[in-house]
PyMOL Python script that loads the backbone (N, CA, C, O; Angstrom):
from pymol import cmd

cmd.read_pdbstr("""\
ATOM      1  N   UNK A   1      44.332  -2.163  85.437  1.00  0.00           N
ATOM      2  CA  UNK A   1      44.576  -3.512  84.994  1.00  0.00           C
ATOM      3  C   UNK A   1      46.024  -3.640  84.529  1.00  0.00           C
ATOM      4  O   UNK A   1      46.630  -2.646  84.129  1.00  0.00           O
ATOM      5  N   UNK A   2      46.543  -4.754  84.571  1.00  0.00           N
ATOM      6  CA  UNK A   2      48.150  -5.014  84.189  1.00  0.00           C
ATOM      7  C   UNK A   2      48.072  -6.270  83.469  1.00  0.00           C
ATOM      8  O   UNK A   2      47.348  -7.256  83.608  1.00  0.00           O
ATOM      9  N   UNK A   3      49.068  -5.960  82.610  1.00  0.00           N
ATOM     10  CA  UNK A   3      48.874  -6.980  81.419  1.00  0.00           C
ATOM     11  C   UNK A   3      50.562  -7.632  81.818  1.00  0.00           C
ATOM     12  O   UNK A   3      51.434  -6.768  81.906  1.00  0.00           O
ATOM     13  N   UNK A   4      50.972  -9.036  82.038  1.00  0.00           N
ATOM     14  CA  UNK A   4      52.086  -9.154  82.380  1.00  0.00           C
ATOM     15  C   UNK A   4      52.561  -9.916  80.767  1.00  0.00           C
ATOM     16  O   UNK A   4      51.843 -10.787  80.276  1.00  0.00           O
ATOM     17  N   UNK A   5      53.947  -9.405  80.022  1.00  0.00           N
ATOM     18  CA  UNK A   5      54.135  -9.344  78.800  1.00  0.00           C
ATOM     19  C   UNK A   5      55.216 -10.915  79.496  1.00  0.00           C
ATOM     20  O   UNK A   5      55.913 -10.572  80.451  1.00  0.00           O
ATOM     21  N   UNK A   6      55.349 -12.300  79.138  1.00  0.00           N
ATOM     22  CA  UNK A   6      56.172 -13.171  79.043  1.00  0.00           C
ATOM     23  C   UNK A   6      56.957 -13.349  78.442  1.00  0.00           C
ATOM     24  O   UNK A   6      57.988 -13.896  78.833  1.00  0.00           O
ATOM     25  N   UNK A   7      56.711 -12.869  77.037  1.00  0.00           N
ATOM     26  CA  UNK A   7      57.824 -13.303  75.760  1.00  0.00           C
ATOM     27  C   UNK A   7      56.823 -14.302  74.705  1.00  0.00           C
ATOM     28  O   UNK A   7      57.016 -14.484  73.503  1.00  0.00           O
ATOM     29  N   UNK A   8      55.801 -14.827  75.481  1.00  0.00           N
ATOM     30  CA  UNK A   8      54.803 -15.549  74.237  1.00  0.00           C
ATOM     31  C   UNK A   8      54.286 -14.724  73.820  1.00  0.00           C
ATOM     32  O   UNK A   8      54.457 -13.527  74.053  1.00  0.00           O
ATOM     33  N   UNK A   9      53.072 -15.562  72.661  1.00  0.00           N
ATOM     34  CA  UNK A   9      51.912 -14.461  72.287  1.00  0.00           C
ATOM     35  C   UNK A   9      51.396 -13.577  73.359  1.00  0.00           C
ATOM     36  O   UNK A   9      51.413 -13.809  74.568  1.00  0.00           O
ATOM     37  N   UNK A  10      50.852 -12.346  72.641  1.00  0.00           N
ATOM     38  CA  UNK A  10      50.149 -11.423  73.298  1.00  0.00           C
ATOM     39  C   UNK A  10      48.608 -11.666  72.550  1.00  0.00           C
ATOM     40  O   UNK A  10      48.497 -11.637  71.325  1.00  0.00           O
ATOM     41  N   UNK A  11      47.652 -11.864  73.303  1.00  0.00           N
ATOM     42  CA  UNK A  11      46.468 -12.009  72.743  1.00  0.00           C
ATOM     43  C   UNK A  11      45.879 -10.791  72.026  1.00  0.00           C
ATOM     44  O   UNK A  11      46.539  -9.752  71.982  1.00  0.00           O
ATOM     45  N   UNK A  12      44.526 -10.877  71.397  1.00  0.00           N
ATOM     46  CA  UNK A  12      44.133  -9.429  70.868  1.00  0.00           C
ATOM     47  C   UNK A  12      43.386  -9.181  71.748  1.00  0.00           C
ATOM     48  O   UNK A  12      43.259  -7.965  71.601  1.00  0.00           O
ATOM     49  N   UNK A  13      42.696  -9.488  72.695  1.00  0.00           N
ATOM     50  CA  UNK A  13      41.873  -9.385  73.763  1.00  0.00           C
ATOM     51  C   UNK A  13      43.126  -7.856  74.723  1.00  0.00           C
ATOM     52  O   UNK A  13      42.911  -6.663  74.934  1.00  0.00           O
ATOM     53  N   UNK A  14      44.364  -8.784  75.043  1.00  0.00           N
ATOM     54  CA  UNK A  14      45.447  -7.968  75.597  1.00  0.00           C
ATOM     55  C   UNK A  14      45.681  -6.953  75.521  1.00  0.00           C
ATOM     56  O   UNK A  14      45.792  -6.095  76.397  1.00  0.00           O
ATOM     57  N   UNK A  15      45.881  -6.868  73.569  1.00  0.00           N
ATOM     58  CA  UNK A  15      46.670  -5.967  73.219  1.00  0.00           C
ATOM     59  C   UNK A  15      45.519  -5.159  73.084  1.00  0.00           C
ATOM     60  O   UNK A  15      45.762  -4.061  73.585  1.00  0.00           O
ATOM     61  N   UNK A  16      44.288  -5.222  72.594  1.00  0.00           N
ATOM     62  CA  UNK A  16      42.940  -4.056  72.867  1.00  0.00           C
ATOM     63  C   UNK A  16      42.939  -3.488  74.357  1.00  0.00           C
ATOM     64  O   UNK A  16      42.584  -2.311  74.424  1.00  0.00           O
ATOM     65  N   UNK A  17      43.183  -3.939  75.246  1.00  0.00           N
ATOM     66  CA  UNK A  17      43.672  -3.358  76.901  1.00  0.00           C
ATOM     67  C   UNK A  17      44.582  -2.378  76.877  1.00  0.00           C
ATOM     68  O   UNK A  17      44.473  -1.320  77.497  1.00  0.00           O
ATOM     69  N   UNK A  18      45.695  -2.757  76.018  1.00  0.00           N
ATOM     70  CA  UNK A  18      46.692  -1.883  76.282  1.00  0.00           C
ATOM     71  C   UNK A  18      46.625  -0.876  75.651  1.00  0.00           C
ATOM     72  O   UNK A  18      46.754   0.230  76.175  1.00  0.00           O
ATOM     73  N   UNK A  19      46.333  -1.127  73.953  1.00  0.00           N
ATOM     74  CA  UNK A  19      45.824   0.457  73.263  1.00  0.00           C
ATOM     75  C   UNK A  19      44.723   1.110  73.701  1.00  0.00           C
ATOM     76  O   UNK A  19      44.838   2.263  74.116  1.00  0.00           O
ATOM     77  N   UNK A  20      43.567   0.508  73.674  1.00  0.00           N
ATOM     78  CA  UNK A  20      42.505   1.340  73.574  1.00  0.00           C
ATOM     79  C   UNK A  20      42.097   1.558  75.508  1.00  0.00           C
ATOM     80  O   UNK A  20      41.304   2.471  75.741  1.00  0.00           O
ATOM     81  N   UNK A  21      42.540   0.884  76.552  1.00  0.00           N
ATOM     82  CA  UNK A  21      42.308   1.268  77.789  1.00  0.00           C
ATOM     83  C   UNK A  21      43.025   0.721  78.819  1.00  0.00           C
ATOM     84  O   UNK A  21      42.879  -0.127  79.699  1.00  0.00           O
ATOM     85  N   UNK A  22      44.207   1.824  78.240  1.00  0.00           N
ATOM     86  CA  UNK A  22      46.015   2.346  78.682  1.00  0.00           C
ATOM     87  C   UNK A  22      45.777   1.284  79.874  1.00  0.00           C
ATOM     88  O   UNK A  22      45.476   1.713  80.988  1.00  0.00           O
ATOM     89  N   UNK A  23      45.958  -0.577  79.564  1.00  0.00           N
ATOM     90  CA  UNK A  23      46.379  -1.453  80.966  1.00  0.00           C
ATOM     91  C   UNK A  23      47.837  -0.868  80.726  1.00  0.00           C
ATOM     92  O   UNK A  23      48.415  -0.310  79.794  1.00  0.00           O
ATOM     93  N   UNK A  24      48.178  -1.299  82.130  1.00  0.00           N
ATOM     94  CA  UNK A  24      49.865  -1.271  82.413  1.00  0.00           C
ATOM     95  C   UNK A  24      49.922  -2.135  81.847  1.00  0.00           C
ATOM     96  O   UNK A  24      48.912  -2.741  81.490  1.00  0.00           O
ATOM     97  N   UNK A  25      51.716  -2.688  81.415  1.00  0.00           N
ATOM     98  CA  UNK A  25      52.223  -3.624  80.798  1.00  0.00           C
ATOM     99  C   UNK A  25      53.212  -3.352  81.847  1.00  0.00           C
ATOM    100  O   UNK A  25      53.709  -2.357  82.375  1.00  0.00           O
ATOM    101  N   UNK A  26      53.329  -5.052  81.973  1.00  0.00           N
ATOM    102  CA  UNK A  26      54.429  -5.513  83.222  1.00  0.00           C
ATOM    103  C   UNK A  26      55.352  -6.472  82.479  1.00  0.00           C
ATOM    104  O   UNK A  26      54.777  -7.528  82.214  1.00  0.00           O
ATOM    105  N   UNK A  27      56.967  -6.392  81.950  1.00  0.00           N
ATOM    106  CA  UNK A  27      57.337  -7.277  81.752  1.00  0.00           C
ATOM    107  C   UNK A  27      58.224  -8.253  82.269  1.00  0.00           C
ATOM    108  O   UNK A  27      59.387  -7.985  82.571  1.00  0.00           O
ATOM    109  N   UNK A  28      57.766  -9.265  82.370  1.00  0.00           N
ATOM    110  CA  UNK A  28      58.449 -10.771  83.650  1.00  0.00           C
ATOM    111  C   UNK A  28      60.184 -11.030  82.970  1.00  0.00           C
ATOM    112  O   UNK A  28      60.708 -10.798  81.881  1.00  0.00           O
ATOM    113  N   UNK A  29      60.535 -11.469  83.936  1.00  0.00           N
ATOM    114  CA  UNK A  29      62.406 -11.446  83.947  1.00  0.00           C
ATOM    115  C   UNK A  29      62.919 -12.254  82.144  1.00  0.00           C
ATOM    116  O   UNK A  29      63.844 -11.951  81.390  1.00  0.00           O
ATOM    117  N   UNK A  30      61.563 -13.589  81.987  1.00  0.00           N
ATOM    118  CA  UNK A  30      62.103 -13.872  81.154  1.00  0.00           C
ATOM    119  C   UNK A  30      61.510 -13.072  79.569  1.00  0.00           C
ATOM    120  O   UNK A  30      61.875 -13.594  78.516  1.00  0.00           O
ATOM    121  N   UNK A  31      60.771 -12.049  79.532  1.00  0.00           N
ATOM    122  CA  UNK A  31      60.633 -11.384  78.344  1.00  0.00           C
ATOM    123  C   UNK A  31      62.021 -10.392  78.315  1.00  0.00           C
ATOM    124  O   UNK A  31      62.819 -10.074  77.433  1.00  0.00           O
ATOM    125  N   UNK A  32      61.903 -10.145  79.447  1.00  0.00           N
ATOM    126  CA  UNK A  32      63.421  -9.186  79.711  1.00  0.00           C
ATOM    127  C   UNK A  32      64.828  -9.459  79.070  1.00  0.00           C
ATOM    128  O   UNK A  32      65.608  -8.652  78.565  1.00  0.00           O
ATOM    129  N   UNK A  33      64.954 -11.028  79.252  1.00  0.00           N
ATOM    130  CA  UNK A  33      65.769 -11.920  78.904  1.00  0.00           C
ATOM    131  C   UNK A  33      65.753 -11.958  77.453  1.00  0.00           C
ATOM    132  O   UNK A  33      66.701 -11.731  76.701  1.00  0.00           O
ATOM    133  N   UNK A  34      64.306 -12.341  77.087  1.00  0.00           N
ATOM    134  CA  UNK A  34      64.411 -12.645  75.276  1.00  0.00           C
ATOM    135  C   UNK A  34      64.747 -11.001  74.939  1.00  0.00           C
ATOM    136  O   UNK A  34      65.692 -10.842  74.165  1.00  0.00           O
ATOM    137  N   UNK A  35      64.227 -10.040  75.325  1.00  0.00           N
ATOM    138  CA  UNK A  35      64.200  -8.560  74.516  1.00  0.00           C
ATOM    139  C   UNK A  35      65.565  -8.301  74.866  1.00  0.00           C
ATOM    140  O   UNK A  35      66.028  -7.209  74.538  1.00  0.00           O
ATOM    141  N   UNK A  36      66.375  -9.222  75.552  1.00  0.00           N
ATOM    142  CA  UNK A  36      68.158  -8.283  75.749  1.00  0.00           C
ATOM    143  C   UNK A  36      69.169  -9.431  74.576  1.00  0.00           C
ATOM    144  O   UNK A  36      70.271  -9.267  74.053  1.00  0.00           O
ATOM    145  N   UNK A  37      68.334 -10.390  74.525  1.00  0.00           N
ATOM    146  CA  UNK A  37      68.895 -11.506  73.480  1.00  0.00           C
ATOM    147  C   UNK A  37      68.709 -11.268  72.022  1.00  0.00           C
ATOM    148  O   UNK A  37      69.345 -11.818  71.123  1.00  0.00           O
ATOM    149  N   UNK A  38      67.826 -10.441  71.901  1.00  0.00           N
ATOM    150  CA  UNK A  38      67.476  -9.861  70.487  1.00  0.00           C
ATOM    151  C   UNK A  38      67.847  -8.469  69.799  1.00  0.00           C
ATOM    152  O   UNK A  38      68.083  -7.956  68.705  1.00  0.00           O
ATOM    153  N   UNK A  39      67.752  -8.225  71.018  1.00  0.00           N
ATOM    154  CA  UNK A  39      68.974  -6.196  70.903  1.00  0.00           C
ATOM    155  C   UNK A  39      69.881  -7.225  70.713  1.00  0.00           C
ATOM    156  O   UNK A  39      69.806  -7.769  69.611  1.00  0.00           O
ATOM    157  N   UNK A  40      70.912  -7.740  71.662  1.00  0.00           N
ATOM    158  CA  UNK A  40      72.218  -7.953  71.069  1.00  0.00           C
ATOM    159  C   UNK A  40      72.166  -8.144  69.264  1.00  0.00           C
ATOM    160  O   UNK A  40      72.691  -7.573  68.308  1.00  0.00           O
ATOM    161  N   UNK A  41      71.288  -9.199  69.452  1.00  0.00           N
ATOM    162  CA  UNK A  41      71.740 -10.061  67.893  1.00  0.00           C
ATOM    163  C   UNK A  41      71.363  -8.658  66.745  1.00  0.00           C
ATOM    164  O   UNK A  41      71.960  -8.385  65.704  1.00  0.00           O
ATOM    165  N   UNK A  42      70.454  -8.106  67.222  1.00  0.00           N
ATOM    166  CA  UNK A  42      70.427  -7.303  65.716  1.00  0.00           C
ATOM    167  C   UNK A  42      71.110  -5.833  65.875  1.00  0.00           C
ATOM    168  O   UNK A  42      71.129  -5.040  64.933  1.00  0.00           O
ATOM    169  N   UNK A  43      71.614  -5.568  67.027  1.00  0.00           N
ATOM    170  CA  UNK A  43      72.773  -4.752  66.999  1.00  0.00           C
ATOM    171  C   UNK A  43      73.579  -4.903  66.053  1.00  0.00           C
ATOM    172  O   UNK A  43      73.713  -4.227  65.033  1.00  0.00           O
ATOM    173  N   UNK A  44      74.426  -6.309  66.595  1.00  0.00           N
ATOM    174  CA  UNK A  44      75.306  -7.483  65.896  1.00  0.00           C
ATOM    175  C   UNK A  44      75.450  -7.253  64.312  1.00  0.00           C
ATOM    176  O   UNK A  44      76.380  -6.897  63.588  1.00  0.00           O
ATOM    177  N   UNK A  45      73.909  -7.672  64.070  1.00  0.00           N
ATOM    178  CA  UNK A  45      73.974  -7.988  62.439  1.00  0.00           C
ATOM    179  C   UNK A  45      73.670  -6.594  61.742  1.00  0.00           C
ATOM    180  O   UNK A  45      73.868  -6.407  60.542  1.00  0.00           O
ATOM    181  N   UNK A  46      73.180  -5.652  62.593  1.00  0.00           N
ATOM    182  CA  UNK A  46      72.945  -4.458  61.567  1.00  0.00           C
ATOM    183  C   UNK A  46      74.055  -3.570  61.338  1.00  0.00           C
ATOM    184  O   UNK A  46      74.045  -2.508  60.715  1.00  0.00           O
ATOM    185  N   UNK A  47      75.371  -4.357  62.138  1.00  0.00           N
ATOM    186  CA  UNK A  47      76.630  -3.559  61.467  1.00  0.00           C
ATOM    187  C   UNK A  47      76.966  -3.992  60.434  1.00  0.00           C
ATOM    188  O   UNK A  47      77.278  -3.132  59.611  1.00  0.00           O
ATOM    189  N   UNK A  48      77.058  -5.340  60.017  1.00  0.00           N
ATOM    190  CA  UNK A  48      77.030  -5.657  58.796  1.00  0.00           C
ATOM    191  C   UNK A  48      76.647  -5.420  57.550  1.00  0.00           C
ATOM    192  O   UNK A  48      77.211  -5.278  56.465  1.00  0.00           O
ATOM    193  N   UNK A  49      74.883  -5.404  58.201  1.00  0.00           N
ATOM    194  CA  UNK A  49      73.766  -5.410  57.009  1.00  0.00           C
ATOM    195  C   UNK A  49      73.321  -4.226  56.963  1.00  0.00           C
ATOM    196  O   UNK A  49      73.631  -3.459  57.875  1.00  0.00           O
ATOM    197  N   UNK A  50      72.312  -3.688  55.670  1.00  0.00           N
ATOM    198  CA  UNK A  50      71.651  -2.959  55.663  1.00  0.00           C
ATOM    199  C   UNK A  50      70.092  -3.183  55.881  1.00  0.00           C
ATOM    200  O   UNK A  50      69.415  -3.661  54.971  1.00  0.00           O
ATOM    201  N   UNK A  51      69.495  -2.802  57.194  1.00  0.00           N
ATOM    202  CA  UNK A  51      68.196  -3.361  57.509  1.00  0.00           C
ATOM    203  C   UNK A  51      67.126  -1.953  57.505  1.00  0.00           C
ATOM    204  O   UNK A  51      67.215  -1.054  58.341  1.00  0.00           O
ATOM    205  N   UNK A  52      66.500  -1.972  56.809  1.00  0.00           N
ATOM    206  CA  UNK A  52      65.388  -0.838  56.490  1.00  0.00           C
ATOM    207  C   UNK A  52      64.843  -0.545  57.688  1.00  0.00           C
ATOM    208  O   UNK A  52      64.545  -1.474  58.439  1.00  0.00           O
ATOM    209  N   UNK A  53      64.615   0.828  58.078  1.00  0.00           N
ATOM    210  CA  UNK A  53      64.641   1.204  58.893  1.00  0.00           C
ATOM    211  C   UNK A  53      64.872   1.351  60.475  1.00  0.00           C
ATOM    212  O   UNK A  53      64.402   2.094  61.337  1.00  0.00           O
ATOM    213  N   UNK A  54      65.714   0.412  60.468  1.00  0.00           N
ATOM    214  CA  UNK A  54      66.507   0.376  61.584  1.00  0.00           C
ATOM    215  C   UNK A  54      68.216   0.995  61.669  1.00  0.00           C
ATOM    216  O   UNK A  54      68.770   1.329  62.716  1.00  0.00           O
ATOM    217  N   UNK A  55      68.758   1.030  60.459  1.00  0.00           N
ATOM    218  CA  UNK A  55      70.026   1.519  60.255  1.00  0.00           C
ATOM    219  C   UNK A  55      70.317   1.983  59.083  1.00  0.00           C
ATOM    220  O   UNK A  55      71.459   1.920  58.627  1.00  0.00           O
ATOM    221  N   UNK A  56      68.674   2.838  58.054  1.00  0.00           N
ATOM    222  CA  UNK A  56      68.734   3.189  57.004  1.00  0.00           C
ATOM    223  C   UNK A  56      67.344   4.253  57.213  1.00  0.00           C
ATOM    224  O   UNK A  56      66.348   4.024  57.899  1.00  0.00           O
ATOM    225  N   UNK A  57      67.535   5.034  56.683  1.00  0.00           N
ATOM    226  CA  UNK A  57      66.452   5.747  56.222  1.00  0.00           C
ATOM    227  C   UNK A  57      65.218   4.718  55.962  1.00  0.00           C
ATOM    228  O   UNK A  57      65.254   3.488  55.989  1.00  0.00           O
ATOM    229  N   UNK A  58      63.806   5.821  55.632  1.00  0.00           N
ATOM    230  CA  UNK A  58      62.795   5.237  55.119  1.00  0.00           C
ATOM    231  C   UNK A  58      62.427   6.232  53.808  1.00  0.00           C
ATOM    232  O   UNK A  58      62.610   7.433  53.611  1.00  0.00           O
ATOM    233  N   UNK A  59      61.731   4.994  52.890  1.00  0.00           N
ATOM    234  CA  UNK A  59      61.457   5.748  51.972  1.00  0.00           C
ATOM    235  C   UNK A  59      62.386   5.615  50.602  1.00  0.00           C
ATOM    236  O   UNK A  59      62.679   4.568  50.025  1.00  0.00           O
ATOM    237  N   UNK A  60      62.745   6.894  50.262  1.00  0.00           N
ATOM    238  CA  UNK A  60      64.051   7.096  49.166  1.00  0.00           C
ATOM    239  C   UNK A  60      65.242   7.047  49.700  1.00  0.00           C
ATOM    240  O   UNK A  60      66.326   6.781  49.181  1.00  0.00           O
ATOM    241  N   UNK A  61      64.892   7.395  51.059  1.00  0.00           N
ATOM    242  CA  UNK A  61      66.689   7.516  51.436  1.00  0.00           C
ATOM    243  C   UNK A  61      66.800   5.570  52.425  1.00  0.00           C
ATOM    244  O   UNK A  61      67.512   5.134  53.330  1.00  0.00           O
ATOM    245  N   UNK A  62      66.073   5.187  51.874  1.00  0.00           N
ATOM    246  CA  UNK A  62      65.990   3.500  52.496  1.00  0.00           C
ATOM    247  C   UNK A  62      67.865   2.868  51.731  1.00  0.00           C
ATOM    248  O   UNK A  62      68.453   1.853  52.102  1.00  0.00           O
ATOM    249  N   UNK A  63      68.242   3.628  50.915  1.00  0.00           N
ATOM    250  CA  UNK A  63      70.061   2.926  50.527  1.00  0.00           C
ATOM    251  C   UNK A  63      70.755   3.190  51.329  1.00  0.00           C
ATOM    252  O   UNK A  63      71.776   2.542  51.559  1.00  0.00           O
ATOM    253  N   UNK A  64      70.312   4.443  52.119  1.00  0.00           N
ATOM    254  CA  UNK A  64      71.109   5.246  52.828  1.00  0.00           C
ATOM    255  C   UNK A  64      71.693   4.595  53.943  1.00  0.00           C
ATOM    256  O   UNK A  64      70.761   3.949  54.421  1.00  0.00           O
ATOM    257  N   UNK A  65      72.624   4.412  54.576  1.00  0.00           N
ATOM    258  CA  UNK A  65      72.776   4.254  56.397  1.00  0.00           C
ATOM    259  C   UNK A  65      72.910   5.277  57.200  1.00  0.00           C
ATOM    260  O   UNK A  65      73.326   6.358  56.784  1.00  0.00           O
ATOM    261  N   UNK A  66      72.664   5.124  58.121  1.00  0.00           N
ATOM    262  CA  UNK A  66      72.384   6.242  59.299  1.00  0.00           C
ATOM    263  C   UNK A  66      73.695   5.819  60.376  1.00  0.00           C
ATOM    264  O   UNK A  66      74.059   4.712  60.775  1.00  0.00           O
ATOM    265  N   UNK A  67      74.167   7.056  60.624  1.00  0.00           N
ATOM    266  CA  UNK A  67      75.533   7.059  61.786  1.00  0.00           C
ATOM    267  C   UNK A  67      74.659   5.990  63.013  1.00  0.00           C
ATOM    268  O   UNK A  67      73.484   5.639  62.907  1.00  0.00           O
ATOM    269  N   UNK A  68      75.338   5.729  63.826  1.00  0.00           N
ATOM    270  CA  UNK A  68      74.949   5.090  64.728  1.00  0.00           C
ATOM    271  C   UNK A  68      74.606   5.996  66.186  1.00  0.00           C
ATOM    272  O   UNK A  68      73.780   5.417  66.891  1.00  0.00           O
ATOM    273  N   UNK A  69      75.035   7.122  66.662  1.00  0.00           N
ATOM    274  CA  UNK A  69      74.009   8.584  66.503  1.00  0.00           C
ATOM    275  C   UNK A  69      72.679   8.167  66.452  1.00  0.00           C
ATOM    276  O   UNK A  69      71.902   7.438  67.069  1.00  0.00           O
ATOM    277  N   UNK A  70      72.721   9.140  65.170  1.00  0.00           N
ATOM    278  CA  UNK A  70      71.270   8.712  64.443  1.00  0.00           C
ATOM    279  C   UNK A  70      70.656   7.964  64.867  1.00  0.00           C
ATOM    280  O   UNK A  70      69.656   8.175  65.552  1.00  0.00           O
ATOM    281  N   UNK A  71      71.055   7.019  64.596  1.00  0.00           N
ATOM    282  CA  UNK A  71      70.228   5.435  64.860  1.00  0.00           C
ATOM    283  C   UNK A  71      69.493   5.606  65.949  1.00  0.00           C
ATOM    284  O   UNK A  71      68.287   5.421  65.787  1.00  0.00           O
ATOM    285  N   UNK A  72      69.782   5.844  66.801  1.00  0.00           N
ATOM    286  CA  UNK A  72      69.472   5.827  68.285  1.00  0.00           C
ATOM    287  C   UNK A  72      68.697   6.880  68.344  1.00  0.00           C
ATOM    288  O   UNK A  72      67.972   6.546  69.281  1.00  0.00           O
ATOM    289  N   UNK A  73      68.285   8.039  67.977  1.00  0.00           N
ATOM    290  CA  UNK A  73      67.423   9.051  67.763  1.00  0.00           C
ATOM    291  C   UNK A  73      66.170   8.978  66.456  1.00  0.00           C
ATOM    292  O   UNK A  73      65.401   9.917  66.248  1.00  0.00           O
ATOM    293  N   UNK A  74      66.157   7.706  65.676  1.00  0.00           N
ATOM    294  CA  UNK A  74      65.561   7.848  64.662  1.00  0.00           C
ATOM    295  C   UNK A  74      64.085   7.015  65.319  1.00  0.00           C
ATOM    296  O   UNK A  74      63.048   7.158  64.672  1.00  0.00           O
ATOM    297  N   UNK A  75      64.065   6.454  66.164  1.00  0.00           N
ATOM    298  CA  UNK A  75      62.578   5.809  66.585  1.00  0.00           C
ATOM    299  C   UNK A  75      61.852   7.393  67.799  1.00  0.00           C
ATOM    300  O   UNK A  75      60.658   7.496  68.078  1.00  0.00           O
ATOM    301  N   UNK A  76      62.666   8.131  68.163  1.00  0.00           N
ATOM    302  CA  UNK A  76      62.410   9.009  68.623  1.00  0.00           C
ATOM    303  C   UNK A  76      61.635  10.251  67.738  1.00  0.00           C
ATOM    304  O   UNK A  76      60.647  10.868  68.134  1.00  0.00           O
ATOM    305  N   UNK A  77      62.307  10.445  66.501  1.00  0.00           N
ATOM    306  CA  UNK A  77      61.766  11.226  65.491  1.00  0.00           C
ATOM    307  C   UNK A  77      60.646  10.689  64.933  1.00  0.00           C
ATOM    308  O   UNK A  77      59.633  11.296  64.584  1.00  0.00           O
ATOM    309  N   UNK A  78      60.912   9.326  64.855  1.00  0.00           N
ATOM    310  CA  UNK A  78      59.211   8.906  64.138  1.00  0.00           C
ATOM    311  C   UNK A  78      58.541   9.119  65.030  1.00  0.00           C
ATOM    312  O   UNK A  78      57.707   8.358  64.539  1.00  0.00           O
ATOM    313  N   UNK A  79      57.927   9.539  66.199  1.00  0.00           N
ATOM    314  CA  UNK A  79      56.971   9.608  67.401  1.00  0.00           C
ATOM    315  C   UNK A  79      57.075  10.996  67.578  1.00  0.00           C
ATOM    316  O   UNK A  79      55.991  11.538  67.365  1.00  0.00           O
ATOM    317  N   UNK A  80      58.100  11.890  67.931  1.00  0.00           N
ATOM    318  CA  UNK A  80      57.656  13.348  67.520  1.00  0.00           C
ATOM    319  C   UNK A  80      57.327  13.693  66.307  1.00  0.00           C
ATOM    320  O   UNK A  80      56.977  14.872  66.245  1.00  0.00           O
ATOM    321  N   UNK A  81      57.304  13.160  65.378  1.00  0.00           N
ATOM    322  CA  UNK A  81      56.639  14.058  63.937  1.00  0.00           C
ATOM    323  C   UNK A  81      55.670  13.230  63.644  1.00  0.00           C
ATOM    324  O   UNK A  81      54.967  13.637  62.720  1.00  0.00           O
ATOM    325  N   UNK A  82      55.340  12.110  64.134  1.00  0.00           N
ATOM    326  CA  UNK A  82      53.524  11.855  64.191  1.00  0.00           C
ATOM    327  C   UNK A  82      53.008  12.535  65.070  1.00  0.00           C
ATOM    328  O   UNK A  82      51.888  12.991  64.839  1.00  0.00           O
ATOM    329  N   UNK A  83      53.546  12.770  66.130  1.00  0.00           N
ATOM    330  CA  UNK A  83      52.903  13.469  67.656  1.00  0.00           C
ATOM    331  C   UNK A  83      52.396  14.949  66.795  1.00  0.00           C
ATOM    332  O   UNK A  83      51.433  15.595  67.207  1.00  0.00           O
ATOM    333  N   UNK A  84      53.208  15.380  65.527  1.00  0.00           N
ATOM    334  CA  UNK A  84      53.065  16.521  65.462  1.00  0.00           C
ATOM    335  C   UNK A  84      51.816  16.899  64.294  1.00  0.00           C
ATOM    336  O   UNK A  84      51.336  18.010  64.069  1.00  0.00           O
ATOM    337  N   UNK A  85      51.596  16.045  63.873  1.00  0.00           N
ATOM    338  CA  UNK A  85      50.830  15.501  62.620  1.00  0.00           C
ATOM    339  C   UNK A  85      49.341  15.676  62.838  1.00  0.00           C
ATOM    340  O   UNK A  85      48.480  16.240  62.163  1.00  0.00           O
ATOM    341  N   UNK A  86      49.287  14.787  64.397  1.00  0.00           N
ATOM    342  CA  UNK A  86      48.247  14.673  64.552  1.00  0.00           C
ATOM    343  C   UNK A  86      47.258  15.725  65.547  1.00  0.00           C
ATOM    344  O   UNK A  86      46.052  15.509  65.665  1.00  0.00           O
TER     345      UNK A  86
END
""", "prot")
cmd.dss("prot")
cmd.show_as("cartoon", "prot")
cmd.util.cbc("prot")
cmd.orient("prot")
């Protein structure tokens, strides 16, 4: 089954497909569009700002900022050290 992702809501009907019985997810030109319009902008603003866990630690070290490096490896680490957890 294929679930085609638009950029609107995703139903819970959907999203139970996709977790619990792995549908494909297909996404159409214009979700593509909104998800490259929204990287930019919070690229953008998270040089500025400090945004919790996206360009800061979690937790205690949430004051912290993370190199931009980092950054880019830190959604990777949260998924290997649950992977490892569990």
């Amino acid at each position: 089954m294929k679930i085609e992702i638009t950029g609107g809501d995703l139903t819970l009907k959907e999203f139970y497909k996709i977790v619990y019985e792995n549908a494909t997810v297909v996404l159409n030109k214009s979700a593509i569009t909104e998800l490259d319009k929204c990287y930019k902008f919070l690229k953008e603003y998270s040089e500025k700002k400090l945004i919790y866990g996206i360009n800061t630690g979690f937790g205690p070290m949430a004051q912290y900022r993370i190199n931009n490096e980092e950054r880019y490896q830190l959604p990777n680490e949260i998924i290997t050290g649950y992977e490892k957890c569990v």
